[in-house]
gemmi code that builds the backbone of each chain (N, CA, C; Angstrom):
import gemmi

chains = {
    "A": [
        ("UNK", (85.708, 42.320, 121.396), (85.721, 43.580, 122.154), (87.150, 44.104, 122.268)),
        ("UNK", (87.843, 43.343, 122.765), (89.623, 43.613, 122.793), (89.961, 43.828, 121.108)),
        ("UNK", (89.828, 43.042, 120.460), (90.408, 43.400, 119.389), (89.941, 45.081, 118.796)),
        ("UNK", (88.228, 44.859, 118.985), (88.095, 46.429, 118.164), (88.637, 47.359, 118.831)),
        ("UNK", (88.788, 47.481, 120.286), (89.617, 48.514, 120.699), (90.809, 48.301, 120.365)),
        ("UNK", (91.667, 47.222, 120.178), (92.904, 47.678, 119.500), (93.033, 48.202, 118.595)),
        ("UNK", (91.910, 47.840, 117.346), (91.890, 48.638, 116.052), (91.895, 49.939, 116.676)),
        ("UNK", (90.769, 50.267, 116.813), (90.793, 51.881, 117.689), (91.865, 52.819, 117.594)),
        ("UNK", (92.712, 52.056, 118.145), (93.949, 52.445, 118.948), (94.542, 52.735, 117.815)),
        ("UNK", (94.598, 51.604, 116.943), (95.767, 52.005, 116.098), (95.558, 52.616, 114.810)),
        ("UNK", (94.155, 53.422, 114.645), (94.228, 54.131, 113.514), (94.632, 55.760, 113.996)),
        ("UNK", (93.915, 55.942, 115.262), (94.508, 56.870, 116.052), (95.479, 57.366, 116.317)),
        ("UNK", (96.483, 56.234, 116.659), (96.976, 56.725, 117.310), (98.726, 57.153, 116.417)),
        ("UNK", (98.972, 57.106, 115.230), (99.752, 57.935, 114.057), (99.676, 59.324, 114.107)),
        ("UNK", (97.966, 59.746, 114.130), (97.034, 60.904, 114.111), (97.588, 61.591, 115.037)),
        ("UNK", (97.752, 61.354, 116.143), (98.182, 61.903, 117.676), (99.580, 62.370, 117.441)),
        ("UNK", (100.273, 61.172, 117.252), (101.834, 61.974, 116.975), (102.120, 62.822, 116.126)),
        ("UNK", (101.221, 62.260, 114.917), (101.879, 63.704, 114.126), (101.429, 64.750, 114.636)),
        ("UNK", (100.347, 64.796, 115.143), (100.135, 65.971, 115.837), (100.899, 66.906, 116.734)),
        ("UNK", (101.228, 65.672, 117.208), (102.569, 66.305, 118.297), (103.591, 67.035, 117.920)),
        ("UNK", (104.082, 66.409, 116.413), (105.333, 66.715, 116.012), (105.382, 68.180, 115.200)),
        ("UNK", (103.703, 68.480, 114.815), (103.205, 69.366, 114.471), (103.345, 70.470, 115.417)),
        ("UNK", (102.973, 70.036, 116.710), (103.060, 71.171, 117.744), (104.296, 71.580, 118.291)),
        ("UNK", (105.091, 70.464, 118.509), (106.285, 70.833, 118.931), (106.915, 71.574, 117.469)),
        ("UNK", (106.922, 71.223, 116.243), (107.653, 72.639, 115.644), (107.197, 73.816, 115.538)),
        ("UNK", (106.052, 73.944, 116.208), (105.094, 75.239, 116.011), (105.600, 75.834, 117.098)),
        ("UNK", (105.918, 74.881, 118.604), (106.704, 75.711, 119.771), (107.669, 76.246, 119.890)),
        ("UNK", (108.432, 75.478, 118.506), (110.108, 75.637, 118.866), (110.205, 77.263, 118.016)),
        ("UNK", (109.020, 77.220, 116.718), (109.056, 78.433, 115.699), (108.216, 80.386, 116.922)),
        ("UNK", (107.704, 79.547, 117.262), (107.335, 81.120, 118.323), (108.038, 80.692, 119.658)),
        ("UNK", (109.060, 80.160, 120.013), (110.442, 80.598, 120.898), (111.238, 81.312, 119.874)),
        ("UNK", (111.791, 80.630, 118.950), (112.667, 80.705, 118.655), (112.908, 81.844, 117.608)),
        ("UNK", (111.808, 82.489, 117.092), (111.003, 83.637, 115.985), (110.745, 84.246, 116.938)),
        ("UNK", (111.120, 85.486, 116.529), (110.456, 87.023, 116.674), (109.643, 87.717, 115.947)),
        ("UNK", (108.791, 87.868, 115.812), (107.040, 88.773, 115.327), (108.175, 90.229, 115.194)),
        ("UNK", (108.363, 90.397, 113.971), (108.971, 91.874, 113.754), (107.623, 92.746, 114.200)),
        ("UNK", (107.923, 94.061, 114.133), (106.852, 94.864, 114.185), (106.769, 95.284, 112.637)),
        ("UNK", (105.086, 95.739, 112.121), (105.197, 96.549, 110.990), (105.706, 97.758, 110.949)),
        ("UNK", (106.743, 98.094, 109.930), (106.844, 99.256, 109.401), (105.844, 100.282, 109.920)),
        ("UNK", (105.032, 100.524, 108.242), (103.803, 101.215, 108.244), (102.922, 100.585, 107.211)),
        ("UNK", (101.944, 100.813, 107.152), (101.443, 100.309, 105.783), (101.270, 101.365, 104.849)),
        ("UNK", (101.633, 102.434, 104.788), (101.116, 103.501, 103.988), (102.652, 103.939, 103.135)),
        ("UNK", (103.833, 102.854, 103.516), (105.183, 103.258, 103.013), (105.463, 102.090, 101.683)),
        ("UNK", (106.217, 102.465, 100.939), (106.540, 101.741, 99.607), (108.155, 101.944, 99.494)),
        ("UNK", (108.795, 100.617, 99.939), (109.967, 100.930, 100.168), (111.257, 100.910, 98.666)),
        ("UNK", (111.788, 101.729, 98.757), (113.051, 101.791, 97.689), (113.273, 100.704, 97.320)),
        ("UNK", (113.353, 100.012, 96.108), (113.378, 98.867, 95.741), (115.113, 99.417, 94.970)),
        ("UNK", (115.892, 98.263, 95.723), (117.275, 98.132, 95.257), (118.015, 96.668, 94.899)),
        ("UNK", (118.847, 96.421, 94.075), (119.096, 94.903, 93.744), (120.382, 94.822, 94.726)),
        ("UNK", (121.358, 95.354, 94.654), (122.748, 94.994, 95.278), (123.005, 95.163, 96.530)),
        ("UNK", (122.385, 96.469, 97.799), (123.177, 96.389, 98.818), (122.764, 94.976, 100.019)),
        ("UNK", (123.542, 95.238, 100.555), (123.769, 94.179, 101.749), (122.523, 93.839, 102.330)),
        ("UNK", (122.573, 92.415, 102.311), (120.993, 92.323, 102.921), (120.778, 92.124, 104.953)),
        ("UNK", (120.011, 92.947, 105.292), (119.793, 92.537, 106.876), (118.334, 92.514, 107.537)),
        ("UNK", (118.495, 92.224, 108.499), (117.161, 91.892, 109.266), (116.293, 92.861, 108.886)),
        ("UNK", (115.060, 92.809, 109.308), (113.684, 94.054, 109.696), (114.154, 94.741, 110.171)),
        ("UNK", (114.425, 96.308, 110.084), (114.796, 97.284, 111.335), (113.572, 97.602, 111.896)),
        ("UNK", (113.824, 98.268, 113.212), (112.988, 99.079, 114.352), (113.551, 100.364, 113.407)),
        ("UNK", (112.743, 100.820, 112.433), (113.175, 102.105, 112.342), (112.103, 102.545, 111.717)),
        ("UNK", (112.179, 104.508, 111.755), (111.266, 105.456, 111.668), (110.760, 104.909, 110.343)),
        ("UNK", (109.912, 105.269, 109.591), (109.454, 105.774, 107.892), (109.262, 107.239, 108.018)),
        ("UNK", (109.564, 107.378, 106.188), (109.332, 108.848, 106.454), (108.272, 108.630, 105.158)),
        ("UNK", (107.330, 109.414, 105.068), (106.012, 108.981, 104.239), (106.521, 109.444, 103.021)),
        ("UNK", (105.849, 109.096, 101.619), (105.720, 110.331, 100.550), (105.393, 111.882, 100.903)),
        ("UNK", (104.773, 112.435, 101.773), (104.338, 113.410, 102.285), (105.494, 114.123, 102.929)),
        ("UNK", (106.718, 113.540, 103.490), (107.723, 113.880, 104.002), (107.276, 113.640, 105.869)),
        ("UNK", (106.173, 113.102, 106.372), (106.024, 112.953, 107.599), (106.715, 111.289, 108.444)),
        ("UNK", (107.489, 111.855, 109.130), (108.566, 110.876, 109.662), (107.633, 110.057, 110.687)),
        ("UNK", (107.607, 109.223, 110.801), (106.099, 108.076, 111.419), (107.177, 107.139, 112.136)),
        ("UNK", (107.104, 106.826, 113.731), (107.889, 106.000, 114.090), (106.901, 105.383, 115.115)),
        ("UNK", (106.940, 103.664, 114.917), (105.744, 102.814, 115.457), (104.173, 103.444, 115.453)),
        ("UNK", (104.196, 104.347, 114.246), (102.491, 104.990, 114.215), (102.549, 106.193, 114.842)),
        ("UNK", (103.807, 106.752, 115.448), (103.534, 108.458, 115.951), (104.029, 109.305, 115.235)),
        ("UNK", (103.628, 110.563, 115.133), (104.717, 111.136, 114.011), (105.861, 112.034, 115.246)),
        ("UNK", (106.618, 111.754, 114.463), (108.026, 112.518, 115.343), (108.879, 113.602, 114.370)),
        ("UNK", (109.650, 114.010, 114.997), (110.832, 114.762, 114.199), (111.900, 114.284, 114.152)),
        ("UNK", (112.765, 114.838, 113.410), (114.257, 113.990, 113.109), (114.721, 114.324, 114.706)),
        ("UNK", (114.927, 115.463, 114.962), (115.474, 115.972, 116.237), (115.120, 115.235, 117.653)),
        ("UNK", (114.071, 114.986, 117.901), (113.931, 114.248, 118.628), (113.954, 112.666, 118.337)),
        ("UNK", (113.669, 112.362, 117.484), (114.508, 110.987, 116.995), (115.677, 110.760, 117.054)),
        ("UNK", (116.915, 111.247, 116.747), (118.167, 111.609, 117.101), (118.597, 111.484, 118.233)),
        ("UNK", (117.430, 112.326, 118.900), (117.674, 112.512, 120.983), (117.469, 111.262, 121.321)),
        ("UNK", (115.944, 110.081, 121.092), (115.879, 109.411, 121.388), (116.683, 108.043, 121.251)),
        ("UNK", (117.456, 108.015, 120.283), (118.133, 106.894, 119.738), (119.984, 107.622, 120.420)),
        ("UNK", (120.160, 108.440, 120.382), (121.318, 108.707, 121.197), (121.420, 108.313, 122.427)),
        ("UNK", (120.343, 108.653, 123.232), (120.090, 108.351, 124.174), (120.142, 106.671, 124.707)),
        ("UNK", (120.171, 105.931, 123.820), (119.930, 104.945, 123.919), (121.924, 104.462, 123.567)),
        ("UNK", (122.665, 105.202, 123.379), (123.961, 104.949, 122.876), (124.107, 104.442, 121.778)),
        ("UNK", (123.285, 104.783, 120.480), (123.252, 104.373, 119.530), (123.133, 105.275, 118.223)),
        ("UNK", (124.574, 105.409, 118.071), (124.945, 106.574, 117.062), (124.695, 106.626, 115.671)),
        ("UNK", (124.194, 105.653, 115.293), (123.955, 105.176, 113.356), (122.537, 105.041, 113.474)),
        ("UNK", (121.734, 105.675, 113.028), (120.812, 105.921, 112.619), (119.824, 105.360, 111.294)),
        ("UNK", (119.022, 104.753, 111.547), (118.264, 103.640, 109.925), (117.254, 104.679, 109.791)),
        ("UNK", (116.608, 104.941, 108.545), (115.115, 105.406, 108.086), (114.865, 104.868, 106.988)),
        ("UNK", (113.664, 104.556, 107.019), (113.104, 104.045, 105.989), (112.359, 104.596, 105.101)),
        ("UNK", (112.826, 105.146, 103.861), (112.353, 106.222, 103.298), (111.194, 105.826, 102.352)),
        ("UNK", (110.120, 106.248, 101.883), (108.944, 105.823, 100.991), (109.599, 106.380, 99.076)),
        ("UNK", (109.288, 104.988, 98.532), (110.174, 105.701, 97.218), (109.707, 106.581, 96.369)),
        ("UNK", (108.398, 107.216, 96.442), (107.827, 108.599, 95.896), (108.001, 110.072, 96.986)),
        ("UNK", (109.275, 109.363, 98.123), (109.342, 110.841, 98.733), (110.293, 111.579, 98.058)),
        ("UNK", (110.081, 113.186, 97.897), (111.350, 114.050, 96.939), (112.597, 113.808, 97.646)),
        ("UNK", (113.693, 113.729, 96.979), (114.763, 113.079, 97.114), (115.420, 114.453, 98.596)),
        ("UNK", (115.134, 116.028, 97.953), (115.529, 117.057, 99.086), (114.910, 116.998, 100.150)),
        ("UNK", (113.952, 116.494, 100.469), (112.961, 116.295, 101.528), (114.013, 115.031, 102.327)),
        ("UNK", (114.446, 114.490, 101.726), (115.088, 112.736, 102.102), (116.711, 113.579, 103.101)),
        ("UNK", (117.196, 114.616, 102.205), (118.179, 114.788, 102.571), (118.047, 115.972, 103.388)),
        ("UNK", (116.979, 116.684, 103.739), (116.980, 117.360, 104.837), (116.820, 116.793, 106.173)),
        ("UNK", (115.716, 115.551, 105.847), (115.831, 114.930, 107.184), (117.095, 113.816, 107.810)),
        ("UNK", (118.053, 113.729, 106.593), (119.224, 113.140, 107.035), (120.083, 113.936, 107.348)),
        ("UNK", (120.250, 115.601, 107.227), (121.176, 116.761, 107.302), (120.569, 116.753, 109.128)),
        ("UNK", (119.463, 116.753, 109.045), (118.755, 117.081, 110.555), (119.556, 116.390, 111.362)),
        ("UNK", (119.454, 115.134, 110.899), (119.577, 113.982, 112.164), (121.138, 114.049, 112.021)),
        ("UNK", (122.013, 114.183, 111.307), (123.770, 114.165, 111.578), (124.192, 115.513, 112.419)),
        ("UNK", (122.975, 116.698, 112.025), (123.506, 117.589, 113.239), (122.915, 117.526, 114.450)),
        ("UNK", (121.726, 116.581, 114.696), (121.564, 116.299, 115.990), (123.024, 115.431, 116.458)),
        ("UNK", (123.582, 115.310, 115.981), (124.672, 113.648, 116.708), (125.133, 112.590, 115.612)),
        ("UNK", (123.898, 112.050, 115.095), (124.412, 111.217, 114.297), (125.135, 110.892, 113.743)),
        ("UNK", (126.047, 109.641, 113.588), (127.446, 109.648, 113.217), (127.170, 109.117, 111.537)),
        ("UNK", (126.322, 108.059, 111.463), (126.009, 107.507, 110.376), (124.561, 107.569, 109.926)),
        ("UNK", (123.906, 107.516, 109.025), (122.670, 107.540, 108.608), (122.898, 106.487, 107.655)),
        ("UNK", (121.437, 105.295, 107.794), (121.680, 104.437, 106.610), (119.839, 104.498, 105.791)),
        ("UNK", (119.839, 104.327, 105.140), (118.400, 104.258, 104.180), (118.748, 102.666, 104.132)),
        ("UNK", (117.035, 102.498, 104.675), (116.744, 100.976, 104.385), (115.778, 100.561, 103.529)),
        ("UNK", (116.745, 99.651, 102.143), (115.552, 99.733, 101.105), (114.989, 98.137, 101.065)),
        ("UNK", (114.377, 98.239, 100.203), (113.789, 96.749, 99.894), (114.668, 95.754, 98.421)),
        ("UNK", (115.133, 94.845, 98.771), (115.767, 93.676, 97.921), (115.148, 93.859, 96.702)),
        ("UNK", (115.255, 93.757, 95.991), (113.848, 93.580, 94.822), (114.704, 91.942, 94.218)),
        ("UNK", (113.215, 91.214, 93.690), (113.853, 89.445, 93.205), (114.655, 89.612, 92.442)),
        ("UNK", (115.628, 88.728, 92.722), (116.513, 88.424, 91.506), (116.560, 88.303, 90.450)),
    ],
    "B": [
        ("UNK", (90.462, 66.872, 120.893), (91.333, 66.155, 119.424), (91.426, 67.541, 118.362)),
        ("UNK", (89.898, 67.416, 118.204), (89.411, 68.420, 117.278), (90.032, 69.920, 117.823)),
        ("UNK", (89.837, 70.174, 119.084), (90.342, 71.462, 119.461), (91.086, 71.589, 118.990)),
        ("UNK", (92.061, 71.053, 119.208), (93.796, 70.886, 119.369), (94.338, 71.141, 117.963)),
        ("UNK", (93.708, 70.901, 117.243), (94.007, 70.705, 115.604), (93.269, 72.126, 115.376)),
        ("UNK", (91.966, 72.478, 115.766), (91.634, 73.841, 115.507), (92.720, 74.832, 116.676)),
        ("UNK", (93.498, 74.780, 117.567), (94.119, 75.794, 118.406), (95.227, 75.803, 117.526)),
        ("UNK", (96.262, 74.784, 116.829), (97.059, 74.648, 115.927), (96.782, 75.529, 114.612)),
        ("UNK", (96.217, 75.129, 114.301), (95.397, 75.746, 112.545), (95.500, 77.577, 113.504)),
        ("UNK", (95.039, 77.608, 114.061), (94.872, 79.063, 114.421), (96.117, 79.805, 114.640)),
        ("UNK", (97.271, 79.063, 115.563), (98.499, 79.456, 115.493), (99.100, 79.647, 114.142)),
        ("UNK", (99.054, 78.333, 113.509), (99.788, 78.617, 112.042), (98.929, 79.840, 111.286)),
        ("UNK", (97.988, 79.874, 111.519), (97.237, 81.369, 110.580), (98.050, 82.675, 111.043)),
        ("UNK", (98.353, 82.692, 112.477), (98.649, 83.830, 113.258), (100.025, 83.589, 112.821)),
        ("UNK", (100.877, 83.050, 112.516), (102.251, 83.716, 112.229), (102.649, 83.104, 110.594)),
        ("UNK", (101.267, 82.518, 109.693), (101.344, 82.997, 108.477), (101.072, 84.192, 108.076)),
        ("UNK", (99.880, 84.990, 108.377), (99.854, 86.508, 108.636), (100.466, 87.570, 109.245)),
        ("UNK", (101.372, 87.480, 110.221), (102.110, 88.159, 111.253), (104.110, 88.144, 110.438)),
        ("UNK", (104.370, 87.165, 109.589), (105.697, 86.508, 109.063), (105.533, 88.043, 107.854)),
        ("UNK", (106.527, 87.836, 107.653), (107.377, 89.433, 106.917), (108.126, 88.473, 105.688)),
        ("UNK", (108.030, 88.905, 104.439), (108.952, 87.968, 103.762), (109.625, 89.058, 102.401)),
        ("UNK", (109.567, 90.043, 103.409), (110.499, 91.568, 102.715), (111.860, 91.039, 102.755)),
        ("UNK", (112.850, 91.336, 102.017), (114.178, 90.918, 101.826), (114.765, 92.356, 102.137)),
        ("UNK", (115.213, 92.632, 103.534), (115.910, 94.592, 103.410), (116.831, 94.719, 103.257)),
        ("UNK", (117.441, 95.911, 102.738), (118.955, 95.926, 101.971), (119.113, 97.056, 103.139)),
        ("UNK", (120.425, 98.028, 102.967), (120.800, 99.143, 103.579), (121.373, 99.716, 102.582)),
        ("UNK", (121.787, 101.272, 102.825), (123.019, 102.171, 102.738), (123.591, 102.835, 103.137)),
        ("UNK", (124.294, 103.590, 103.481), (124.812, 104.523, 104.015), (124.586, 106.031, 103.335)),
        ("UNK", (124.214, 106.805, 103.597), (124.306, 108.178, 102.536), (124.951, 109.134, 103.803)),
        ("UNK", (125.717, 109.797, 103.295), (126.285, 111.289, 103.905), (126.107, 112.258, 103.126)),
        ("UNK", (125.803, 112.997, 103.931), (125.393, 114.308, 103.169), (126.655, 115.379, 103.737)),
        ("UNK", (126.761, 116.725, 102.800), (127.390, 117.904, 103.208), (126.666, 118.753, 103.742)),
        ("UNK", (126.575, 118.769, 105.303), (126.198, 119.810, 105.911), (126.775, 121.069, 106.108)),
        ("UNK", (126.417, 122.052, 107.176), (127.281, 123.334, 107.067), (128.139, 123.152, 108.121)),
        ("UNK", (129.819, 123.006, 107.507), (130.733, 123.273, 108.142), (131.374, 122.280, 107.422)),
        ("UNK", (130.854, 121.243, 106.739), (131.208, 120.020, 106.144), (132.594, 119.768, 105.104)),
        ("UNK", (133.725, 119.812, 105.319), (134.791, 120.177, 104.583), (134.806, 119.081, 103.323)),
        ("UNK", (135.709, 119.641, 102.381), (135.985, 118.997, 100.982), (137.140, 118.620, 101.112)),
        ("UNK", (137.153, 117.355, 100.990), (138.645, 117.003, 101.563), (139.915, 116.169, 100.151)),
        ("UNK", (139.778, 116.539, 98.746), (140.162, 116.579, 97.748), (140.162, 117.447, 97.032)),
        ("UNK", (140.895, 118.180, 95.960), (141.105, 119.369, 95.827), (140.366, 119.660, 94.672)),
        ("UNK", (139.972, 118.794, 93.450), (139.167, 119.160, 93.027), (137.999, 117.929, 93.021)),
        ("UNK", (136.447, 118.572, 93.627), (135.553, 117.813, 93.427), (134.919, 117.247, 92.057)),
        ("UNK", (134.177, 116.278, 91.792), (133.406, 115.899, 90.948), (132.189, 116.326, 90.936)),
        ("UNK", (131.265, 116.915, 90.195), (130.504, 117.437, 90.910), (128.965, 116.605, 89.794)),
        ("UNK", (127.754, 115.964, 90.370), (126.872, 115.130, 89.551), (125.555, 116.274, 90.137)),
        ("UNK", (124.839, 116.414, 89.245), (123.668, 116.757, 89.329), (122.912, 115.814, 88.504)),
        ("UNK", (121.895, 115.357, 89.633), (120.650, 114.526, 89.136), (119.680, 115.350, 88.809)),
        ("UNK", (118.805, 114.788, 88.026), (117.454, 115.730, 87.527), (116.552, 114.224, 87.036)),
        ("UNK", (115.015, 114.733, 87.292), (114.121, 113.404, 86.609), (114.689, 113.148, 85.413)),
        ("UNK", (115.453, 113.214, 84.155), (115.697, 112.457, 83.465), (116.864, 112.329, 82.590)),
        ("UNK", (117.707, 112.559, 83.462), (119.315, 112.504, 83.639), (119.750, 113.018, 84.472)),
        ("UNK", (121.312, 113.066, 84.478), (122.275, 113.960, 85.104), (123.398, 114.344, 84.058)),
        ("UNK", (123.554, 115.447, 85.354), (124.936, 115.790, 84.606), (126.250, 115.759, 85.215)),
        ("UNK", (127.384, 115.371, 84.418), (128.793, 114.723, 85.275), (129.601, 116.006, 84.861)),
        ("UNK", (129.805, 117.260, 85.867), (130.805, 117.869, 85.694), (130.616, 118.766, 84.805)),
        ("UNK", (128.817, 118.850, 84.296), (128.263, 119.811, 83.090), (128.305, 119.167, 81.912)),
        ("UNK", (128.597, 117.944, 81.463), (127.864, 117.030, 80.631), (126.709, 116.217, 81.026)),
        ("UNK", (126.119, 116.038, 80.287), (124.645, 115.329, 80.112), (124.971, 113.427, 79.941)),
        ("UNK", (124.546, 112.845, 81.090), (124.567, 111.499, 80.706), (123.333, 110.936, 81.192)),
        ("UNK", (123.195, 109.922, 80.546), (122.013, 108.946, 80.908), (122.141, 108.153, 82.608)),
        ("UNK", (121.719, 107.734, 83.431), (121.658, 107.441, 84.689), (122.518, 105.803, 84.848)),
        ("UNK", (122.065, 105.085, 83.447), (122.864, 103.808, 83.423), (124.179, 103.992, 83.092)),
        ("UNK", (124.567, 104.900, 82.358), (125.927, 105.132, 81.671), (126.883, 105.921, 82.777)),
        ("UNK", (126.329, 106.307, 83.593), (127.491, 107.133, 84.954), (128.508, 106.398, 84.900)),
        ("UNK", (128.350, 105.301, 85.181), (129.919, 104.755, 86.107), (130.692, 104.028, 85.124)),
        ("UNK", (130.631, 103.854, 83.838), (131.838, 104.370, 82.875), (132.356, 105.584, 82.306)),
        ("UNK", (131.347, 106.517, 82.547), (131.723, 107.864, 82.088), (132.601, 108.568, 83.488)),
        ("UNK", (132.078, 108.094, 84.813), (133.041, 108.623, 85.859), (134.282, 108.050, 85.618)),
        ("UNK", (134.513, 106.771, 85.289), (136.030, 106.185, 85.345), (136.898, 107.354, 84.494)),
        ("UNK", (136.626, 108.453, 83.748), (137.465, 108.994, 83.133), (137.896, 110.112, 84.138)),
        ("UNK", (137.129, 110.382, 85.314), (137.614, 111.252, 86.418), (138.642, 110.619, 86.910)),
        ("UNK", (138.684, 109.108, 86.854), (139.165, 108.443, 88.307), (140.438, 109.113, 88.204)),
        ("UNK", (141.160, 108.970, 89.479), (142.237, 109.930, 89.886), (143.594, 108.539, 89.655)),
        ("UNK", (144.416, 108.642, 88.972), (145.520, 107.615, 88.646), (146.427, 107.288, 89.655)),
        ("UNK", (146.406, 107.634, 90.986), (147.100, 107.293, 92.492), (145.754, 106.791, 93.332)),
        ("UNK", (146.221, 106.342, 94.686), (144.671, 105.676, 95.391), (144.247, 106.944, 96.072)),
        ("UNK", (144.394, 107.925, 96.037), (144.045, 109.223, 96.924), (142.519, 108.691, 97.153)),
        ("UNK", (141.509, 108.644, 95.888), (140.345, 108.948, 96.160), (139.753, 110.027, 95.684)),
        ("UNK", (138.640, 110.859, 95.157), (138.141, 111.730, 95.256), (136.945, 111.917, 95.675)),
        ("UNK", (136.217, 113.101, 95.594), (134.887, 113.682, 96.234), (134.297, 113.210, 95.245)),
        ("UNK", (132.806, 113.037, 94.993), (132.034, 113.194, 94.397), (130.770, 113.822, 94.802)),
        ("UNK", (130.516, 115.085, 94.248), (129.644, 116.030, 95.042), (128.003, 115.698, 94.412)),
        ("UNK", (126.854, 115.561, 94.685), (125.598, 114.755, 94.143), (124.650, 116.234, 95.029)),
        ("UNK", (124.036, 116.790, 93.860), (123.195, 117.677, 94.461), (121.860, 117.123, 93.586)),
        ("UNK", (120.676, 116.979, 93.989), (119.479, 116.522, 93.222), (118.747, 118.127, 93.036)),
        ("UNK", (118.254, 117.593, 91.969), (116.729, 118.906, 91.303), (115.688, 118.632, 92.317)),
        ("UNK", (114.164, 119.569, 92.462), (113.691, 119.675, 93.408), (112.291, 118.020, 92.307)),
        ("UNK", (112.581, 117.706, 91.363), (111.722, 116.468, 90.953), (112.230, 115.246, 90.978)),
        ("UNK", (113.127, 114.893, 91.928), (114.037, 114.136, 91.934), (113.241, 112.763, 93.020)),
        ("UNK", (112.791, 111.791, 92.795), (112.176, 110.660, 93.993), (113.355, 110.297, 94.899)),
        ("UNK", (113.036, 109.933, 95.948), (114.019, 109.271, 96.845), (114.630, 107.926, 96.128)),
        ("UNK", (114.127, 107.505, 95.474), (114.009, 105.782, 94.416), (115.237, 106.162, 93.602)),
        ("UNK", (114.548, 107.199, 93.105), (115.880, 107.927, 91.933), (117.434, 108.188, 92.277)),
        ("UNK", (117.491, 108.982, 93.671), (118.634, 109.332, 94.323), (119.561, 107.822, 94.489)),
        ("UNK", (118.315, 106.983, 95.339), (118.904, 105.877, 95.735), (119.674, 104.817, 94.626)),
        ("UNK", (119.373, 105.244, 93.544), (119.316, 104.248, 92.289), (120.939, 105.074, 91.983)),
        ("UNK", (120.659, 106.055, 91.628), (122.043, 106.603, 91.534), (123.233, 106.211, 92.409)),
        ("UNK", (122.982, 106.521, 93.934), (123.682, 105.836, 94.772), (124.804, 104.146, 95.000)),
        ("UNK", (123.388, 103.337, 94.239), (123.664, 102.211, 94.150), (124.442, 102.284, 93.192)),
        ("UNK", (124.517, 102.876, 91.762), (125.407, 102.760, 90.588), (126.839, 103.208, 91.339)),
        ("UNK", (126.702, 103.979, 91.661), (128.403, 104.810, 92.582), (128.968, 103.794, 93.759)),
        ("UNK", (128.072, 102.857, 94.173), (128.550, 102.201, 95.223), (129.890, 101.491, 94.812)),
        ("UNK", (130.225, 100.938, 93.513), (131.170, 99.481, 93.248), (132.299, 100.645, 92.929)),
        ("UNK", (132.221, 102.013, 92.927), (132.591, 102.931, 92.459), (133.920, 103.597, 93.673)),
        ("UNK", (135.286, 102.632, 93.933), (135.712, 102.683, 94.945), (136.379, 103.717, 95.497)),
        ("UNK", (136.732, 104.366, 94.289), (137.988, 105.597, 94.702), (137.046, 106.580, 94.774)),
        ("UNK", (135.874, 106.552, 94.900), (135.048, 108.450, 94.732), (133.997, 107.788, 96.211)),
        ("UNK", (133.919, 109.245, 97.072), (133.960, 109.787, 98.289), (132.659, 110.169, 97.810)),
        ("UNK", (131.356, 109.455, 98.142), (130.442, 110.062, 97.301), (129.559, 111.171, 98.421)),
        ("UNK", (129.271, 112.288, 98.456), (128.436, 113.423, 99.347), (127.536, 113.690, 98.845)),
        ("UNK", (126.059, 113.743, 99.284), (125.467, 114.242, 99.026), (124.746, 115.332, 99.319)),
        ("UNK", (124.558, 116.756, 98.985), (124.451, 118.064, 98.953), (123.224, 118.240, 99.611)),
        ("UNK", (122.973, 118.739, 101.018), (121.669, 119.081, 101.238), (121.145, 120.793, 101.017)),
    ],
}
model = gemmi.Model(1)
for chain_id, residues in chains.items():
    chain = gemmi.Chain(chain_id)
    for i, (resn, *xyz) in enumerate(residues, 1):
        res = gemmi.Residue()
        res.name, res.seqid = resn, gemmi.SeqId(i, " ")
        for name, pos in zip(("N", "CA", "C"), xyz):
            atom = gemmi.Atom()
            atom.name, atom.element = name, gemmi.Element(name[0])
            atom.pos, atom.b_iso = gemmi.Position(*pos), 0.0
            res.add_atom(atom)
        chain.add_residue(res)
    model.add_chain(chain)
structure = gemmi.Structure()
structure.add_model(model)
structure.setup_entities()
């Protein structure tokens, strides 16, 4: 009787820890990770090899259609501008869709530098090495 | 036991689906707005079009720019303008692609024309 419960015990009980060790890196990965938000799904981003690589931005898309979509609302440059100034934050990201017309791209970056904007950056996608 | 291993399995689904594994680049683009001064005396001036450009009113291919600009380059570090106006068939992909060729491109002030 003692013995089979020791067996018991000890096929178990490996099972358990790894489990543990399983959970604890799963705790440490959602502390320590942030859940970006999506983009959009309806955007296809500029595929570029060389510039600088950085995080996910919080920033607008502007569709193929030329409609500027920020977290799913559509907005204008102008009040985008207002809102991100407002916030003391003078450089400006958009994420442009790579079948939008290139004058369409640069009206809504002409918009947003005469709202305030000091800098405007286009955020493209890495493409593999 | 079983839960625990199914509440797990469910987490790892939720931030294998939720995880982003986009690599994002940046740039900077400036454009010439109105009032926007030229601050070199004579500009360079590139027009893109869907299937070339032109450097200054020659015709070059989109890969070949940035040896054909080195013959602008200015022989002191001044710098110059480089003025970039696109055709109305021009993709944002396209502009940007151009962009990127001009980037390693140190002495030219690159603007782009809205």
């Amino acid at each position: 009787m003692l013995r089979r419960a020791n067996k018991r015990r000890g096929r178990a009980d490996p099972l358990i820890a790894l489990i543990n060790v399983v959970f604890l890196l799963l705790i440490f990965l959602m502390v320590a990770g942030t859940v970006a938000p999506a983009l959009s799904r309806d955007v296809e981003l500029i595929d570029t090899a060389d510039p600088a690589s950085r995080p996910p931005p919080d920033a607008p898309v502007i569709l193929a259609d030329g409609r500027l979509v920020l977290d799913g609302v559509e907005t204008t440059a102008a009040d985008l501008a207002r809102a991100r100034l407002a916030t003391g934050e003078a450089e400006i990201r958009i994420v442009p869709d790579r079948n939008l017309p290139a004058h369409q791209l640069i009206e809504v970056i002409s918009e947003l530098r005469a709202a305030g904007a000091t800098e405007v950056w286009i955020v493209t996608e890495r493409a593999a090495q | 036991m079983t839960s625990l291993i199914d509440v797990i399995f469910i987490l790892l689904l939720f931030f294998l689906l939720t995880s982003t594994f986009t690599r994002f680049g940046e740039l900077s683009v400036s454009t010439g707005g109105a009032g926007a001064g030229i601050g070199s005396a004579s500009p360079i001036f590139l027009r893109l079009d869907a299937d070339g450009l032109t450097l200054n009113g020659t015709r070059h291919a989109l890969d070949t720019i940035a040896p054909a600009l080195e013959a602008f380059a200015p022989g002191d570090s001044t710098g110059a303008t480089v003025l970039v106006s696109v055709a109305d068939d021009v993709t944002s992909q396209r502009l940007v692609d151009l962009l990127v060729l001009l980037r390693p491109v140190d002495w030219a002030d690159v603007t782009v024309l809205g």
